[in-house]
N, CA and C of each residue as an Amber inpcrd file, in Angstrom:
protein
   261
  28.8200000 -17.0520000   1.4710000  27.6640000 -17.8700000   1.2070000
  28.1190000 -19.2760000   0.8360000  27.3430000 -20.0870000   1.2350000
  27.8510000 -21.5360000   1.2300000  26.4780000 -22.3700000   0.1910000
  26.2120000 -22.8420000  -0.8720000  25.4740000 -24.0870000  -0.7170000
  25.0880000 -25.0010000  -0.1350000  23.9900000 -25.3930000   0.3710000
  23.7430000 -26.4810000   0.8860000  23.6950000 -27.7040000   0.6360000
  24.0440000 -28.9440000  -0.0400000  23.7930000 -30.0620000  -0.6590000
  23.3370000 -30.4520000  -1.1140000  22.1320000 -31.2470000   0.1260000
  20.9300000 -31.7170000  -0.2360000  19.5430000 -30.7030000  -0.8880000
  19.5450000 -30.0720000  -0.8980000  18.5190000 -29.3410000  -0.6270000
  18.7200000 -28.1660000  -2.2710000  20.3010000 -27.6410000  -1.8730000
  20.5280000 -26.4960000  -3.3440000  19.9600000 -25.3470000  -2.8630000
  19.8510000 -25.1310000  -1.1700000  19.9790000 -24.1020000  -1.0750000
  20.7680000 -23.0960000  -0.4160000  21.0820000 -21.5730000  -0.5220000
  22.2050000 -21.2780000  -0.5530000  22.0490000 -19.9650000   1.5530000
  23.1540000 -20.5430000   2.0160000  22.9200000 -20.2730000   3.0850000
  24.1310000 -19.3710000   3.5310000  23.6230000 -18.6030000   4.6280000
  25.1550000 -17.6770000   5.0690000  25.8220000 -18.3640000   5.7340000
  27.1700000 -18.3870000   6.0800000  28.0910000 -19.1900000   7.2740000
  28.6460000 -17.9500000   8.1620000  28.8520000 -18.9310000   8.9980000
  28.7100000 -18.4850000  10.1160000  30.6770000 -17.6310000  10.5170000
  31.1590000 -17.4450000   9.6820000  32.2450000 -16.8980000   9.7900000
  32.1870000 -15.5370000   8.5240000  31.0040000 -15.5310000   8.3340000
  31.2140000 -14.3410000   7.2550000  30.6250000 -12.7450000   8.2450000
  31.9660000 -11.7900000   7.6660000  31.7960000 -10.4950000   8.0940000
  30.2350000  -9.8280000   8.5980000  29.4080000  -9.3430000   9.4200000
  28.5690000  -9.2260000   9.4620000  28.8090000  -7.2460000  10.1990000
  27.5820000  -6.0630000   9.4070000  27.6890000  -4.7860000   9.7360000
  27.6750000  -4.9180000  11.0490000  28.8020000  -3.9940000  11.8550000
  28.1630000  -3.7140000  12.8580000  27.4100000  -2.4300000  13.4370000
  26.6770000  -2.8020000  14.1480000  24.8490000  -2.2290000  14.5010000
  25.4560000  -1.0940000  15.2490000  24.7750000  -0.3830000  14.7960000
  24.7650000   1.6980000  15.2320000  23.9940000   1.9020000  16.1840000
  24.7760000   2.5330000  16.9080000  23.8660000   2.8700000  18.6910000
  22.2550000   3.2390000  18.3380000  21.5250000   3.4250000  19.1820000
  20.6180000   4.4010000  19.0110000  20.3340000   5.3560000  18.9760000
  21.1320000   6.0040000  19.1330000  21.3210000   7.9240000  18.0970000
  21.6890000   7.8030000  17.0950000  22.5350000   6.8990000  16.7000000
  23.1810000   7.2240000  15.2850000  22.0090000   6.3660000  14.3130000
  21.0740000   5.6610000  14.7290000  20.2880000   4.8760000  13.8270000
  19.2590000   6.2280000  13.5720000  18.9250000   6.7000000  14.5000000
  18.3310000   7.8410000  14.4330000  18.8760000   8.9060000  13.7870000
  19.8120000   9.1340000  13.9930000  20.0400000  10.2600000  12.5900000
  20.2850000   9.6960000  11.2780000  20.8900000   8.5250000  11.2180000
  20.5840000   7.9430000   9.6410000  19.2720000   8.0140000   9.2580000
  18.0060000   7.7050000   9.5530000  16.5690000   7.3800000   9.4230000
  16.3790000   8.9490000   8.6640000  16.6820000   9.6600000   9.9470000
  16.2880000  11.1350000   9.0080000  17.3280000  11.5240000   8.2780000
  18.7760000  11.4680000   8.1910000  19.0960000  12.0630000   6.8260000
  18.6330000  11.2140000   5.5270000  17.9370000   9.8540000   5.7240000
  17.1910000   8.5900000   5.0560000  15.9260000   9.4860000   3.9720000
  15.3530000   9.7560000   5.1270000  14.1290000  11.0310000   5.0480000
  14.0640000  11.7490000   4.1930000  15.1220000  13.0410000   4.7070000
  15.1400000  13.9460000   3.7250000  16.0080000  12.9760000   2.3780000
  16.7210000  12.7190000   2.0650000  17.3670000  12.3760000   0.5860000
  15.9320000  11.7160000   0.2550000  14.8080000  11.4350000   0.5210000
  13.4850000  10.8910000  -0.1310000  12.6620000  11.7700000  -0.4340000
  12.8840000  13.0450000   0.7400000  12.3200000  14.2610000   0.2970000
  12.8980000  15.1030000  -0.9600000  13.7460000  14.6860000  -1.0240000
  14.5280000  15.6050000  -2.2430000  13.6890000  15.4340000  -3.4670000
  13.5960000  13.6900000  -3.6840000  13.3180000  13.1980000  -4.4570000
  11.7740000  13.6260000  -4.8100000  10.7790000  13.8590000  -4.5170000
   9.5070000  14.4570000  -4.3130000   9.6420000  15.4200000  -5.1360000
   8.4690000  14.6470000  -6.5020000   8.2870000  16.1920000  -7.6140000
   6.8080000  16.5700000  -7.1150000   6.6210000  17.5460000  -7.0370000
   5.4610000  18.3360000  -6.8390000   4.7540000  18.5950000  -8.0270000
   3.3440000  18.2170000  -8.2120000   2.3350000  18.3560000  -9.5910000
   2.4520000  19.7050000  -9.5900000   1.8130000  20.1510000 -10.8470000
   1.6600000  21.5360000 -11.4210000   0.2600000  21.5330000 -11.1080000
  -0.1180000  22.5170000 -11.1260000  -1.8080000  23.1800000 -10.8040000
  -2.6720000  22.2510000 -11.9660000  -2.3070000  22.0970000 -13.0260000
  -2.9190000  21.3140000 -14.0210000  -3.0960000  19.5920000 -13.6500000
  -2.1690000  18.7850000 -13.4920000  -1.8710000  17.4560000 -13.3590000
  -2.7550000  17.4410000 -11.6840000  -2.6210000  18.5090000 -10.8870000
  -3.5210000  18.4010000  -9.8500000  -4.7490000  18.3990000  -9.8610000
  -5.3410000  19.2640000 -10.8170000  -6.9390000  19.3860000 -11.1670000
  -7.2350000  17.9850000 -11.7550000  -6.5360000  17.4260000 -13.1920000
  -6.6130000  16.3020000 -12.9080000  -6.8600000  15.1250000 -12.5450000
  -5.6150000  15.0830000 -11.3060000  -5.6430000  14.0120000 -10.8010000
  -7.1530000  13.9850000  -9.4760000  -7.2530000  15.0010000  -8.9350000
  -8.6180000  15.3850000  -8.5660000  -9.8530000  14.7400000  -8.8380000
 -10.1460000  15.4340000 -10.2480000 -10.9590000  14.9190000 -11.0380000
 -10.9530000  13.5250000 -11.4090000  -9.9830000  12.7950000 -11.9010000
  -9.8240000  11.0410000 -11.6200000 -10.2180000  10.4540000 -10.4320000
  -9.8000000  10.9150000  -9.3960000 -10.0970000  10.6700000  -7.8490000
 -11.5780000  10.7840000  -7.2150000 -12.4540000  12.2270000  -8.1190000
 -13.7610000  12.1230000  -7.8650000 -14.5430000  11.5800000  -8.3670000
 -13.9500000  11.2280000  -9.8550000 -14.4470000  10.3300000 -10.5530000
 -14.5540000   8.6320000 -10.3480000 -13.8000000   8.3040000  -9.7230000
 -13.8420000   6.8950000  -9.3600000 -13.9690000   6.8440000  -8.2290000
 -14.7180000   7.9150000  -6.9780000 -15.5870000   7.6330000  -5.9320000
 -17.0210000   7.7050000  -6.5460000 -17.2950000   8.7830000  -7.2350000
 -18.5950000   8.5900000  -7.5820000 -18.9210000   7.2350000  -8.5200000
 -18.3440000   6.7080000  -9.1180000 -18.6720000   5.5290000  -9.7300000
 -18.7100000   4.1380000  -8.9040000 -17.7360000   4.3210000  -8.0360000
 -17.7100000   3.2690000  -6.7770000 -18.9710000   3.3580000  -5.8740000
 -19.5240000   4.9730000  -5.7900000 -20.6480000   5.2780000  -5.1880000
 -21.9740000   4.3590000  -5.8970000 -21.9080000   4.5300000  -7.1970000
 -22.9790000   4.2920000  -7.6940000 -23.2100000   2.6550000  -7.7120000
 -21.7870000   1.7820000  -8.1220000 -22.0310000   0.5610000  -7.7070000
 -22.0080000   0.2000000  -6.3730000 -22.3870000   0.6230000  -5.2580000
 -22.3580000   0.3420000  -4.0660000 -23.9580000   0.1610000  -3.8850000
 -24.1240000   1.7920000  -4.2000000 -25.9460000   1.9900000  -3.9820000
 -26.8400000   0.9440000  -4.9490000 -26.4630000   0.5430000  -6.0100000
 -27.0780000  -0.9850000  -6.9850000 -27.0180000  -1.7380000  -6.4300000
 -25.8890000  -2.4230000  -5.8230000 -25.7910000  -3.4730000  -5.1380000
 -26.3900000  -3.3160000  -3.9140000 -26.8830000  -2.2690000  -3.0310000
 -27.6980000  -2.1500000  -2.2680000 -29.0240000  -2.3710000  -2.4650000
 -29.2830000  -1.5810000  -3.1970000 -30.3840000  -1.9810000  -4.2630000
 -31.1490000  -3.2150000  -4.3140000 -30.3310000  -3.6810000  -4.7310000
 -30.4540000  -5.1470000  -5.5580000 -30.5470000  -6.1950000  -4.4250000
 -29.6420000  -5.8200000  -3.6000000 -29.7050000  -6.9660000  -2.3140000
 -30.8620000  -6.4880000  -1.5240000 -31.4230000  -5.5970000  -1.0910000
 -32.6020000  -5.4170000  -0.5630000 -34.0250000  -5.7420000  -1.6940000
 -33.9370000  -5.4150000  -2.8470000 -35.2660000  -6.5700000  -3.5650000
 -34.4970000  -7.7010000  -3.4580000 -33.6680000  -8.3040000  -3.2820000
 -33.9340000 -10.0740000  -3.2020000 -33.8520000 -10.1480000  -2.0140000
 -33.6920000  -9.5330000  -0.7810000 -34.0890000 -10.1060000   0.9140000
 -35.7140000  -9.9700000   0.6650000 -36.5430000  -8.4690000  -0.0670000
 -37.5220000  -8.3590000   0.2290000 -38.1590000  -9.4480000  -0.7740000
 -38.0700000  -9.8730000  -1.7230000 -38.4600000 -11.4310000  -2.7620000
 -38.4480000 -12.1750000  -2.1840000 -37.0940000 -13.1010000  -1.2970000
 -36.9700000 -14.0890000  -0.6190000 -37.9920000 -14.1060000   0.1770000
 -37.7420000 -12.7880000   1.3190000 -38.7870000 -13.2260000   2.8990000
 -39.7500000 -12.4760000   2.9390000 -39.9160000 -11.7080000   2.1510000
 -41.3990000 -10.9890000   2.1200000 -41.5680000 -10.0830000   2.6580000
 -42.5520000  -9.0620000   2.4850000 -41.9610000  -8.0670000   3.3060000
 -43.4340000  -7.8610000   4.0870000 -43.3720000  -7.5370000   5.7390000
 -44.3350000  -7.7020000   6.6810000 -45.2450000  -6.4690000   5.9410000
 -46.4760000  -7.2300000   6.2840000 -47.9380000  -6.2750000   5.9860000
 -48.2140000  -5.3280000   7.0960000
């Protein structure tokens, strides 16, 4: 890495070591042994922390529900206030 001067900012040159690039099979099997070592990592909830998290999840659709349908609400009496509504 080099500095740049004017500027202070810091740039690669062009003589520095660079990886070299893995066919396309071998990128492909890195990706998935990539995969699984992420799968490893994966804790699985208990029956409890699932009910839960469930319940949080239905809980903040139905509340999202309810401010949706207000604001529906609400915007249809002020179109019908504004323009009136045909006789």
């Amino acid at each position: 890495m080099v500095q740049d001067e004017p500027k202070g900012e810091v740039v690669a040159t062009s003589a520095a070591p660079r990886e070299k690039k893995l066919n396309f099979f071998a990128r492909i099997a890195l990706f998935i042994r990539q995969v699984f070592a992420e799968l490893r990592k994966v804790v699985t909830p208990t029956r409890q922390e699932l009910g839960k998290f469930t319940a949080v999840v239905l809980g903040f659709v139905v509340v999202m529900m309810a401010i949706v349908y207000g604001l529906d609400l609400l915007f249809v009496w002020v179109t019908s206030v504004v323009f009136g509504v045909p006789a």
